[in-house]
ZADO-1210 file (C-alpha; in nm, 4 decimals, padded with zeros to 6 digits):
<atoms>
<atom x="01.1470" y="-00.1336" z="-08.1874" code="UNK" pos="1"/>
<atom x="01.0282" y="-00.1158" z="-07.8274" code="UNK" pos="2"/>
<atom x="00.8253" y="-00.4418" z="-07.8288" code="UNK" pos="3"/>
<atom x="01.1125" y="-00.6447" z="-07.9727" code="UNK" pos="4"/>
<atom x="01.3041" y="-00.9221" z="-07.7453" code="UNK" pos="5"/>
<atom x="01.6411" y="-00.9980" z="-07.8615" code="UNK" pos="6"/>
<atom x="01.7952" y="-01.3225" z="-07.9362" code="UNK" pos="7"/>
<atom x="02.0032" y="-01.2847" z="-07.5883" code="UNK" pos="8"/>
<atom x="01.6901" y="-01.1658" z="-07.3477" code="UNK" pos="9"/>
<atom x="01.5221" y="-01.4786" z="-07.4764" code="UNK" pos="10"/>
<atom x="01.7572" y="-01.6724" z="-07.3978" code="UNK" pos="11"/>
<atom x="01.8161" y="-01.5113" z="-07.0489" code="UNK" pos="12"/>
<atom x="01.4741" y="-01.5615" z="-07.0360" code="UNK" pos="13"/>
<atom x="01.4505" y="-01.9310" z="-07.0993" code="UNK" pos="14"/>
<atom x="01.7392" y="-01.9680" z="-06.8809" code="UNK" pos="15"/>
<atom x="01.5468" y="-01.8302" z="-06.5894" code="UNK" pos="16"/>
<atom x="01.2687" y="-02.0637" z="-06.6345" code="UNK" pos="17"/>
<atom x="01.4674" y="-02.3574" z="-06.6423" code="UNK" pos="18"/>
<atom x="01.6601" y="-02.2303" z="-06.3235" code="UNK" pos="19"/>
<atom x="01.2610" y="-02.1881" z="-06.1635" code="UNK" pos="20"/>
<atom x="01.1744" y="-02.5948" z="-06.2748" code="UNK" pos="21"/>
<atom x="01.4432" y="-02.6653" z="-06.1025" code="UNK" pos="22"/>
<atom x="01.3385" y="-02.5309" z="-05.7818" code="UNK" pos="23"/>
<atom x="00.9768" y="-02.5909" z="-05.7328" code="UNK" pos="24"/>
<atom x="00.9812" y="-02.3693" z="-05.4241" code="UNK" pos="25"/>
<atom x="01.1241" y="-02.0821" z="-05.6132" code="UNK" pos="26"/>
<atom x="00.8437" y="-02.2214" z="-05.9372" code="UNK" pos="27"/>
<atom x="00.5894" y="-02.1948" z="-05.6922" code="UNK" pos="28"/>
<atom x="00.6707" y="-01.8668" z="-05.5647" code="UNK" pos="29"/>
<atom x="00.7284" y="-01.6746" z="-05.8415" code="UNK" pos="30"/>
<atom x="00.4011" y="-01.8123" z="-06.0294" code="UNK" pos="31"/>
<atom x="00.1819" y="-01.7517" z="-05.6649" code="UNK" pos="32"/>
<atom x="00.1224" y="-02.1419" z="-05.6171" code="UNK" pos="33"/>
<atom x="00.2189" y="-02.3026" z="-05.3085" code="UNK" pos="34"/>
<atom x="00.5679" y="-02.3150" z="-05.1867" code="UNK" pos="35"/>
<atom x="00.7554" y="-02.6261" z="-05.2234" code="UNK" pos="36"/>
<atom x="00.5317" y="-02.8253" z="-05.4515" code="UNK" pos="37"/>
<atom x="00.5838" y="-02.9807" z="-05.7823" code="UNK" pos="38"/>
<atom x="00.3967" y="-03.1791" z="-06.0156" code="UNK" pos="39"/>
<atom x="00.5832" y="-03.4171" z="-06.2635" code="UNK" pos="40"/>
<atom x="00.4375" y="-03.5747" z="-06.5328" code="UNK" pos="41"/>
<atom x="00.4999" y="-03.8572" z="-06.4515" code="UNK" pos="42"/>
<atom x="00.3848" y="-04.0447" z="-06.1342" code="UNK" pos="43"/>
<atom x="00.7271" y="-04.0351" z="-05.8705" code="UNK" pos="44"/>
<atom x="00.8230" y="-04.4135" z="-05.8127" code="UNK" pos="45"/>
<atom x="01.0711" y="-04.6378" z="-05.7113" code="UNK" pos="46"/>
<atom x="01.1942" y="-04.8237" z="-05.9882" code="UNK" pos="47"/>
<atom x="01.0486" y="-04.7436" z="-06.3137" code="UNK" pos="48"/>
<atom x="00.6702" y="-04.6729" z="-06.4682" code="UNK" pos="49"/>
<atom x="00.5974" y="-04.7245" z="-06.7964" code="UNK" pos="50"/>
<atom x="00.2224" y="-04.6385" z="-06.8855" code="UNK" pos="51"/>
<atom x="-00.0156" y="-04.9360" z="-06.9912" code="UNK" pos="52"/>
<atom x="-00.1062" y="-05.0333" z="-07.2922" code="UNK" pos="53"/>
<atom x="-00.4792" y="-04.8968" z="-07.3953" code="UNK" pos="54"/>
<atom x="-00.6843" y="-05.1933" z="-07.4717" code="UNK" pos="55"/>
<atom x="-00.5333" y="-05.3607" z="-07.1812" code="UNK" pos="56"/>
<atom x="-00.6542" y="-05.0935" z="-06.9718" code="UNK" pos="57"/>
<atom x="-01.0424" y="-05.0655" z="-07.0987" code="UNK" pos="58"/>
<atom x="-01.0051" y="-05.4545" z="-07.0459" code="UNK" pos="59"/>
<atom x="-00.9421" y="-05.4733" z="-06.6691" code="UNK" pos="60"/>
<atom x="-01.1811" y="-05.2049" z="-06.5686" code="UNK" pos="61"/>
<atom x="-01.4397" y="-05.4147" z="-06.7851" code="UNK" pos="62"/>
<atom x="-01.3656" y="-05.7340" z="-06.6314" code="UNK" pos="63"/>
<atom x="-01.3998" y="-05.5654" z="-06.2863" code="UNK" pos="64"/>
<atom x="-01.7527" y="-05.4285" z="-06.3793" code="UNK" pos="65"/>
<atom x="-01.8380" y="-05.7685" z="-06.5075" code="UNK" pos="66"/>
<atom x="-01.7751" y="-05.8959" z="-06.1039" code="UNK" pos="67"/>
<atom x="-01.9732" y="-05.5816" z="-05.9467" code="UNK" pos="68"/>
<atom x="-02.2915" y="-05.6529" z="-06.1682" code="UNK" pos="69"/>
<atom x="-02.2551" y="-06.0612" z="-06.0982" code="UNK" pos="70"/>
<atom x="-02.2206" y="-06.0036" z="-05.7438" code="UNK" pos="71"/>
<atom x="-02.4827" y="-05.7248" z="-05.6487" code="UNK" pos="72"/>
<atom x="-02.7019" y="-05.9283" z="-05.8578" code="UNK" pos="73"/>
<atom x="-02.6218" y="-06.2565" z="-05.6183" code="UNK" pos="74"/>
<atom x="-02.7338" y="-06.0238" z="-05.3490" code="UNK" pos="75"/>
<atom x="-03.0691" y="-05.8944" z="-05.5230" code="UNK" pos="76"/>
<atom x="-03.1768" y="-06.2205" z="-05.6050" code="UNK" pos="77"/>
<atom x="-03.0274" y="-06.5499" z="-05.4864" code="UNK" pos="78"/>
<atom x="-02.8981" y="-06.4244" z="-05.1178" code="UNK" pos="79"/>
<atom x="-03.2498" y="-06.2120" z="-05.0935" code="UNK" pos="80"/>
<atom x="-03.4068" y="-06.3846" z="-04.8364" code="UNK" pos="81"/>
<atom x="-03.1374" y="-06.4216" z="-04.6332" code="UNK" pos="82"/>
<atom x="-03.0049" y="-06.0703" z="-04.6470" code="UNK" pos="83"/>
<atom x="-03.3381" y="-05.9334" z="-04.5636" code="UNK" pos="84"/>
<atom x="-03.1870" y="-05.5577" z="-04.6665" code="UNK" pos="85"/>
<atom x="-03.3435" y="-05.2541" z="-04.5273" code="UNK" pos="86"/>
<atom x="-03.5495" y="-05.0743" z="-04.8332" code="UNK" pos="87"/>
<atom x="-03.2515" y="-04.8505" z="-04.8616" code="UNK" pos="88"/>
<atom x="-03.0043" y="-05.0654" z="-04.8733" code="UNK" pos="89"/>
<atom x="-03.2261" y="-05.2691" z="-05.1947" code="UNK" pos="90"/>
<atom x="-03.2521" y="-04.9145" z="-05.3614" code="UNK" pos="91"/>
<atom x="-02.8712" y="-04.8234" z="-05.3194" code="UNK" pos="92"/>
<atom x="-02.7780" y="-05.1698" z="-05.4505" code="UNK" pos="93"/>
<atom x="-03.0525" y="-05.1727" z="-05.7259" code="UNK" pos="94"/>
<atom x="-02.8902" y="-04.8162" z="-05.8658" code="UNK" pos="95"/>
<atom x="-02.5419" y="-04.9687" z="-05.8036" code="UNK" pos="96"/>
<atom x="-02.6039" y="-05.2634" z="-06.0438" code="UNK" pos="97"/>
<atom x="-02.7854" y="-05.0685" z="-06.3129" code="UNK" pos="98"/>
<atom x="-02.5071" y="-04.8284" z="-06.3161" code="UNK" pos="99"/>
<atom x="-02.2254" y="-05.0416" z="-06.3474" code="UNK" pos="100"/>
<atom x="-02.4393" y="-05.2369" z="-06.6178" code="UNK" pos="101"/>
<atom x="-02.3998" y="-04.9211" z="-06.7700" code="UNK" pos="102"/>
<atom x="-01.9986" y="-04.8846" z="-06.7606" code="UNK" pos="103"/>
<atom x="-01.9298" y="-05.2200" z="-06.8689" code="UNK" pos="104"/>
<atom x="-02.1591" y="-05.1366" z="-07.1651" code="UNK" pos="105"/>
<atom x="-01.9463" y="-04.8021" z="-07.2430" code="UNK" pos="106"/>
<atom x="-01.6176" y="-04.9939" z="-07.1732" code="UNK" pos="107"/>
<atom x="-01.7162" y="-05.2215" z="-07.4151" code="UNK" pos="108"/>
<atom x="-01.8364" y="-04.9501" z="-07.6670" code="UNK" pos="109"/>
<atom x="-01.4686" y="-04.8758" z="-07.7499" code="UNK" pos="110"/>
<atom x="-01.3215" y="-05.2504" z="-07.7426" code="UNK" pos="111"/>
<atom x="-01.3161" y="-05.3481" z="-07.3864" code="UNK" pos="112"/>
<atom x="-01.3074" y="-05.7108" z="-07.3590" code="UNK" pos="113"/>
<atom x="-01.3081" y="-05.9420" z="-07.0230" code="UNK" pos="114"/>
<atom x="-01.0441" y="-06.1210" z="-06.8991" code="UNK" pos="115"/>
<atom x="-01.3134" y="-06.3223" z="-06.7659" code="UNK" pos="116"/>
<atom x="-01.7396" y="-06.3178" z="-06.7350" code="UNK" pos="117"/>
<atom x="-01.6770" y="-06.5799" z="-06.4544" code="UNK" pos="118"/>
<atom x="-01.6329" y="-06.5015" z="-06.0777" code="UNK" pos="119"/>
<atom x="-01.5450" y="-06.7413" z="-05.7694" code="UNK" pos="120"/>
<atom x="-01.7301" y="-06.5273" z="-05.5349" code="UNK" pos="121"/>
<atom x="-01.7624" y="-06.6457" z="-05.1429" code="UNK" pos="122"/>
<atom x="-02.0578" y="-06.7557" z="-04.9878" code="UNK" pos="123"/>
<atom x="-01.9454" y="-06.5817" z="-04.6702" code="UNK" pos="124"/>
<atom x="-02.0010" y="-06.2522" z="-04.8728" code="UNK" pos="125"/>
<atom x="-02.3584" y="-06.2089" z="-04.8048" code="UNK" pos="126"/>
<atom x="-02.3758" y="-06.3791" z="-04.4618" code="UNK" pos="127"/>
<atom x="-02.5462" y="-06.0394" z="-04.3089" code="UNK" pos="128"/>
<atom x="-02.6679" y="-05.7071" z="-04.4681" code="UNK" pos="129"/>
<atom x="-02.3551" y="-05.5249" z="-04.2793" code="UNK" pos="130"/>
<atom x="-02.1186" y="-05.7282" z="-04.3793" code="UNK" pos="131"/>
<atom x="-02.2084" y="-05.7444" z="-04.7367" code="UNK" pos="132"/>
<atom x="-02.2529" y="-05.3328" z="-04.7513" code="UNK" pos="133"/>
<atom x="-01.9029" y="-05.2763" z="-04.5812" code="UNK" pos="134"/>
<atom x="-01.7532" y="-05.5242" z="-04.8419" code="UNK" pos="135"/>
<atom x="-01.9276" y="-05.2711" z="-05.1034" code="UNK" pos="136"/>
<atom x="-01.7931" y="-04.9820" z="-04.9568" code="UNK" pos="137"/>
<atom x="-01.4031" y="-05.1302" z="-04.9893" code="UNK" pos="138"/>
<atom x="-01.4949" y="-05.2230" z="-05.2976" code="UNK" pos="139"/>
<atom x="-01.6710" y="-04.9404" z="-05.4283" code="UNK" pos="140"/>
<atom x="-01.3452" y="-04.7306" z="-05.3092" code="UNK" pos="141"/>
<atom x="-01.1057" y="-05.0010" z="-05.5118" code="UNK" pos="142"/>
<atom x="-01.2967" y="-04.9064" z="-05.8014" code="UNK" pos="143"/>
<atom x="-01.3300" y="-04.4988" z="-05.7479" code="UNK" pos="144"/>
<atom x="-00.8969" y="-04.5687" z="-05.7580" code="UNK" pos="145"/>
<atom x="-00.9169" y="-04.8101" z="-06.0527" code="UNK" pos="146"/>
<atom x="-01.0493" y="-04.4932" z="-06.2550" code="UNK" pos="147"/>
<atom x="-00.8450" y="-04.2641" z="-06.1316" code="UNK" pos="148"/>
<atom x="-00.5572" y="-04.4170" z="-06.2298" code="UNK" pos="149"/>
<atom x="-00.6747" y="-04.4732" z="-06.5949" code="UNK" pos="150"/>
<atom x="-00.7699" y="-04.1246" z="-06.5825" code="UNK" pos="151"/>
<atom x="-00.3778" y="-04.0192" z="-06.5372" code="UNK" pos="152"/>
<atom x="-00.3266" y="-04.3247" z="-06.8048" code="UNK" pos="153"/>
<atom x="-00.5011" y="-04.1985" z="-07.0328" code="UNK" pos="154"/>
<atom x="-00.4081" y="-03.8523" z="-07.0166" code="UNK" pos="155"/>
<atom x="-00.0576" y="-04.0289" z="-07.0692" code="UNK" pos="156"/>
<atom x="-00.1589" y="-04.1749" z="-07.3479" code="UNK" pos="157"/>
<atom x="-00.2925" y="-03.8716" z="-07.5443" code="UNK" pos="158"/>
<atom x="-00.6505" y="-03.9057" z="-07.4652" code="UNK" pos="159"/>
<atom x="-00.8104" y="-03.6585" z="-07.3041" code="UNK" pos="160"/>
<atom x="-01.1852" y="-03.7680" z="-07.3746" code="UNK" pos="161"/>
<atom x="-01.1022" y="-04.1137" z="-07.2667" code="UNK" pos="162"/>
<atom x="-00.9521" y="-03.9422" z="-06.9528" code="UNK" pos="163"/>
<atom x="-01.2650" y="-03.6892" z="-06.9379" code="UNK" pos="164"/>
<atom x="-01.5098" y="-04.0149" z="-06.9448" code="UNK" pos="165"/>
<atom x="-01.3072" y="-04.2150" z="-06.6986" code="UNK" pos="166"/>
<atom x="-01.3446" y="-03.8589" z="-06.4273" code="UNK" pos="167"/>
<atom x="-01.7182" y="-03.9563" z="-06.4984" code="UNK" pos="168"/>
<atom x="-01.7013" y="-04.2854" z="-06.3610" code="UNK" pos="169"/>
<atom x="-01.4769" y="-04.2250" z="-06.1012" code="UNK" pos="170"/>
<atom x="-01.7040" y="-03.9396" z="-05.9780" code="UNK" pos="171"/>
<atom x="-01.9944" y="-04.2175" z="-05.9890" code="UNK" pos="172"/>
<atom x="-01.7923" y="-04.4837" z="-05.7830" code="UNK" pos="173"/>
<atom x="-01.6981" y="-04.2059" z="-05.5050" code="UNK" pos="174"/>
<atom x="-02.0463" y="-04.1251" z="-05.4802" code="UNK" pos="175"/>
<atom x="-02.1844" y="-04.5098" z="-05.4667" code="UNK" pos="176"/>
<atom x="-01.9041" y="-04.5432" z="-05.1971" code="UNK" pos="177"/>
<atom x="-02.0554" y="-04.2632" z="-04.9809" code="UNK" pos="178"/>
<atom x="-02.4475" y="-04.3827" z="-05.0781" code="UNK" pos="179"/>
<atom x="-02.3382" y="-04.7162" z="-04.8811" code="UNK" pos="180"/>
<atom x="-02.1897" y="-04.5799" z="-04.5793" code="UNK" pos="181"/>
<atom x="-02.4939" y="-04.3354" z="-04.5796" code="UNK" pos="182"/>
<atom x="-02.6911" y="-04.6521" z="-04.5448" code="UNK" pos="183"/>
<atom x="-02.4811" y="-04.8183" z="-04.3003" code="UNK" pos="184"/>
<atom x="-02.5202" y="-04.5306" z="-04.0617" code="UNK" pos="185"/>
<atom x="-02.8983" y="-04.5735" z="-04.1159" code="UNK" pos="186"/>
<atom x="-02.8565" y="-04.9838" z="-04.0000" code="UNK" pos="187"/>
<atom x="-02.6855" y="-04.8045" z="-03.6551" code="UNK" pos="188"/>
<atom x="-02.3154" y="-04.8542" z="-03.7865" code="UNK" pos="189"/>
<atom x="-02.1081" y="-04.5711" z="-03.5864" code="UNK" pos="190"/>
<atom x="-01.8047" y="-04.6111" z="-03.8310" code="UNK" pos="191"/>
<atom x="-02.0054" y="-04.4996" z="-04.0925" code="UNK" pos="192"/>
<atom x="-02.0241" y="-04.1490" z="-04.0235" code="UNK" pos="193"/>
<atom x="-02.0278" y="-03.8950" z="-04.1622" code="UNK" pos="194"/>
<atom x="-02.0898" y="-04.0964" z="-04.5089" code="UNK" pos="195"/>
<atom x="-01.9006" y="-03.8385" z="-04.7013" code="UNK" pos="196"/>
<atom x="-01.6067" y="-03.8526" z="-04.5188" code="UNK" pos="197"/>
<atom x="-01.3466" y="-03.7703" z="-04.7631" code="UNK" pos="198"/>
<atom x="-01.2188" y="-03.4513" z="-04.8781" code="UNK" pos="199"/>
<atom x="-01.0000" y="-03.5978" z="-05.1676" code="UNK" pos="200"/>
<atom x="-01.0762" y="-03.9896" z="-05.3028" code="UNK" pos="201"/>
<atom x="-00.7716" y="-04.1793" z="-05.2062" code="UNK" pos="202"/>
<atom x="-00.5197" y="-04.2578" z="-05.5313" code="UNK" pos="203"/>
<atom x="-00.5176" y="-04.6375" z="-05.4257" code="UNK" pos="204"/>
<atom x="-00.3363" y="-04.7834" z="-05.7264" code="UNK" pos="205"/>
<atom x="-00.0057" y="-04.6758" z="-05.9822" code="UNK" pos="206"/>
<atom x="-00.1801" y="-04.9596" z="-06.2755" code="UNK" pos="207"/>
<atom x="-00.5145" y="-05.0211" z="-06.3497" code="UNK" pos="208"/>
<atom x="-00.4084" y="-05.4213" z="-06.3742" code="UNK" pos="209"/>
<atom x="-00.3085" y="-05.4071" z="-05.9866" code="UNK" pos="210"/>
<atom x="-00.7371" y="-05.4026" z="-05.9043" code="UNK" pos="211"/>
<atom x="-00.7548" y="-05.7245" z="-06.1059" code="UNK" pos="212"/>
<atom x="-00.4387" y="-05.8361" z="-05.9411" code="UNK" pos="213"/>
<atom x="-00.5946" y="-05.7554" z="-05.6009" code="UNK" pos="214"/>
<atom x="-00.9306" y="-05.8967" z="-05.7129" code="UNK" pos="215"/>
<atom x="-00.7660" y="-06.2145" z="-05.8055" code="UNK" pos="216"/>
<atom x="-00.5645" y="-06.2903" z="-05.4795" code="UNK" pos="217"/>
<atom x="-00.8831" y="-06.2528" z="-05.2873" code="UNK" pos="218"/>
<atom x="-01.0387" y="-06.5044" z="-05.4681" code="UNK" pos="219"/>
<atom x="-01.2973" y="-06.3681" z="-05.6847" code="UNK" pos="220"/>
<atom x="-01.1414" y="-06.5184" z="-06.0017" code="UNK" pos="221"/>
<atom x="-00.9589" y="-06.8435" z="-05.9983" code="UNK" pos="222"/>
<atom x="-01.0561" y="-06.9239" z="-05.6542" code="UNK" pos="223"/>
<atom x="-01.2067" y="-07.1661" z="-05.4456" code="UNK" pos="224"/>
<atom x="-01.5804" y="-07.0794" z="-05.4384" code="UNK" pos="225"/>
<atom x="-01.8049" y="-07.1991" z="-05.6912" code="UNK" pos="226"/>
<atom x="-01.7965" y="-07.0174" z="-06.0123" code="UNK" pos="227"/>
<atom x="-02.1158" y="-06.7602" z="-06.0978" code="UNK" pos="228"/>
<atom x="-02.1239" y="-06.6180" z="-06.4467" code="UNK" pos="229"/>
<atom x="-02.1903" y="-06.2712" z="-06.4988" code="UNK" pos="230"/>
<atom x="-02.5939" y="-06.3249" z="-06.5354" code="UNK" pos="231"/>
<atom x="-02.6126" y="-06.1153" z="-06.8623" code="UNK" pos="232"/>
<atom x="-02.7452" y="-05.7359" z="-06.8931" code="UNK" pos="233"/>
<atom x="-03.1372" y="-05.8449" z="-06.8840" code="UNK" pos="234"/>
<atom x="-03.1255" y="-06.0373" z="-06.5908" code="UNK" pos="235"/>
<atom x="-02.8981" y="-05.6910" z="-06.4212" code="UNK" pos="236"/>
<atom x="-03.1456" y="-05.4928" z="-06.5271" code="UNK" pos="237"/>
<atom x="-03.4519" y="-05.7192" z="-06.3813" code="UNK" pos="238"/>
<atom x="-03.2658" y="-05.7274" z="-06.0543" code="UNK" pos="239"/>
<atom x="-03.2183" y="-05.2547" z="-06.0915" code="UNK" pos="240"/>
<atom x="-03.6081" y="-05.3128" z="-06.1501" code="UNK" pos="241"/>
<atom x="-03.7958" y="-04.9811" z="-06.1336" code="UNK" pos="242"/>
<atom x="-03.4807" y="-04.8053" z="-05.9442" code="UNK" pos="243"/>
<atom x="-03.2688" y="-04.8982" z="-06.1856" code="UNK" pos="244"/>
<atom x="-03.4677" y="-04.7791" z="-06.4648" code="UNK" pos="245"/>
<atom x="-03.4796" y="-04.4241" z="-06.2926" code="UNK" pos="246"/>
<atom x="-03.0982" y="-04.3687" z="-06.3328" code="UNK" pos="247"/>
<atom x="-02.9882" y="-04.1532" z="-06.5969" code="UNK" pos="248"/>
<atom x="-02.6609" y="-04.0547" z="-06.8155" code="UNK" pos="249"/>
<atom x="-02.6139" y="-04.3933" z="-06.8734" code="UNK" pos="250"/>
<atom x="-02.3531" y="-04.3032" z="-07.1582" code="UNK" pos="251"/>
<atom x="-02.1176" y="-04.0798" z="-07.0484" code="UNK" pos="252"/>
<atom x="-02.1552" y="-03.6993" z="-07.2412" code="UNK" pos="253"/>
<atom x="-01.8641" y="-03.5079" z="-07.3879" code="UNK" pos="254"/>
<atom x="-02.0216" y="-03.0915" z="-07.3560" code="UNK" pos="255"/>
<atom x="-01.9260" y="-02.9309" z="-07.7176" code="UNK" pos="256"/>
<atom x="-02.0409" y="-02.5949" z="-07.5463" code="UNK" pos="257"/>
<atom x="-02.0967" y="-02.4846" z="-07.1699" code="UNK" pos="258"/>
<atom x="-02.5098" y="-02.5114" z="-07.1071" code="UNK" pos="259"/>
<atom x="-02.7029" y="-02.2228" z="-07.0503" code="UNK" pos="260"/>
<atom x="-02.8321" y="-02.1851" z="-06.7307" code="UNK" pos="261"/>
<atom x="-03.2497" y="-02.2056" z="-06.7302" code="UNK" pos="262"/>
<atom x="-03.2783" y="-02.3219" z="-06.3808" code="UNK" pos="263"/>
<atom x="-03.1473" y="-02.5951" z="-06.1222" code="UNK" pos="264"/>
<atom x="-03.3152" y="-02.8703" z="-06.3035" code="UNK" pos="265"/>
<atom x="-03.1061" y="-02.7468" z="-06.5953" code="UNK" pos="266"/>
<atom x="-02.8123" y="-02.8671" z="-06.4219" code="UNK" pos="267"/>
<atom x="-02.9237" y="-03.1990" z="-06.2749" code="UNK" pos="268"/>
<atom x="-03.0829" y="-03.2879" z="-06.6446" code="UNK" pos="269"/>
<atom x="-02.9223" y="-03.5890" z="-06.8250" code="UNK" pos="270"/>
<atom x="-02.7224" y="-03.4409" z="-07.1079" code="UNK" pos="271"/>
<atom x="-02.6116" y="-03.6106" z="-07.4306" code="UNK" pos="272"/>
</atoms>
C-alpha cells in the first residue's frame, strides 16, 4: 500500500530525529524555531538538580506569604503615622495585603503549612514611605521568582494545575511589583520609571527553599529584631479595609472551557 512506512523508513526516520536533538541548531531549523536554541527539561546546572519535594514546596511559599501579610500589615497600622503614605501608596499596599491573604489561604487549601507564623522584621523597614515601597518592590520581585520556579517544579512533578495556579500568582506578584514602582514614580522617584519595565520577569531562583533561605539571612526569621506574629486573616483584612474588599479571584480558577466573548467586561469578570 502507498500509505504504508516500513519497518526500515521508520527507523531511518527515528534516526533522523535523534541526529536533529542532537543539534539544536539543525532542531531549530528544520522545525522553523530559532537557530541555536534548545530547551531541556531539565534546568542546565552545575552540579546536580533534583526537583523538591511537593509539600515542602507549598510550605515555603506559605511561610513567605505569612511574612508579606505580617509586614504590610506593620505598615498599615502600627508604622501609620509615621509613614504618612501618599493615598496611593495606602491603596497599593491595602490590595497587596488582601491579596496575599488570599494565597496563603489557597496554599494552605492543599496542605501548605508554615515553617513559621513568626517574623523578626526591622524597625529600620518603615523608616520613610520610599524606603519601605522600594523594599516592596525587591521583595515583590523575590516572590514573582519564588513562583516561577514552583511553576517549573511542579510541572516536574506531574502537576500541571498546580503549575497552572502557581502562573496565577506569579502573574499577580509581577503586577504588584510594577503597581509599586508606579507609585514611586508618583512620590518623584526617577528610578522608577517606566513602572513596567520588564519585558520578561527575571527567573531569580533554581529552589523554591532558596527565598526562605534568602529571607532568613536577612533577618526576617531568626533574627535580631523583635518578633511580630503574623496578626491573623481578620486583622489583614481590617488593615485591606474597603480596598481590599474590592479585589477579586481570590481563589485561583481552573477554565473547563474557553469563555465566550460578550464584551470587555466579560474578560476582566472574576471567574470560578
Amino acid at each position: 500500500m502507498h500509505g504504508r512506512i516500513s519497518r526500515v523508513q521508520l527507523f531511518r526516520a527515528a534516526g533522523a530525529g535523534l541526529a536533529l536533538a542532537a543539534a539544536p541548531g539543525i532542531a531549530a531549523a528544520a522545525t522553523g524555531g530559532p537557530p541555536g536554541r534548545s530547551y531541556p527539561f531539565f534546568p542546565q546546572v552545575q552540579g546536580t538538580y533534583t526537583t523538591e519535594q511537593l509539600p515542602d514546596i507549598l510550605n515555603f511559599l506559605v511561610t513567605v506569604e505569612h511574612l508579606g501579610v505580617t509586614v504590610v500589615n506593620l505598615a498599615l497600622t502600627t508604622y501609620a503615622s509615621q509613614l504618612q503614605l501618599p493615598p496611593l501608596a495606602q491603596t497599593v499596599l491595602q490590595s497587596t495585603v488582601a491579596r496575599d491573604q488570599a494565597h496563603l489561604e489557597f496554599l494552605a487549601s492543599i496542605g501548605g503549612t508554615p515553617l513559621t507564623t513568626t517574623f523578626t522584621v526591622p524597625p529600620a523597614l518603615f523608616a520613610t514611605a520610599v524606603g519601605l515601597l522600594e523594599a516592596a518592590e525587591a521583595f515583590e520581585t523575590l516572590e514573582a521568582g519564588a513562583y516561577i520556579t514552583a511553576v517549573m517544579e511542579f510541572a516536574e512533578l506531574g502537576q500541571p494545575t498546580l503549575s497552572k495556579n502557581a502562573s496565577q500568582v506569579a502573574a499577580i506578584e509581577g503586577e504588584s511589583r510594577a503597581l509599586v514602582r508606579a507609585t514611586l514614580l508618583s512620590m518623584g522617584v526617577p528610578d522608577a520609571s517606566p513602572p513596567g519595565n520588564k519585558a520578561f520577569e527575571t527567573d531569580l531562583l533554581l529552589y523554591v527553599r532558596d527565598e526562605y533561605a534568602l529571607i532568613t539571612a536577612l533577618g526576617f526569621i531568626g533574627g535580631a529584631s523583635p518578633p511580630v506574629p503574623y496578626p491573623g486573616r481578620d486583622a489583614a483584612l481590617a488593615a485591606a479595609g474597603a480596598t481590599g474588599a474590592a479585589v477579586i479571584q481570590r481563589t485561583p480558577n481552573n477554565a473547563s472551557s474557553t469563555f465566550t466573548f460578550t464584551g470587555l467586561p466579560n474578560i476582566t469578570a472574576e471567574r470560578t
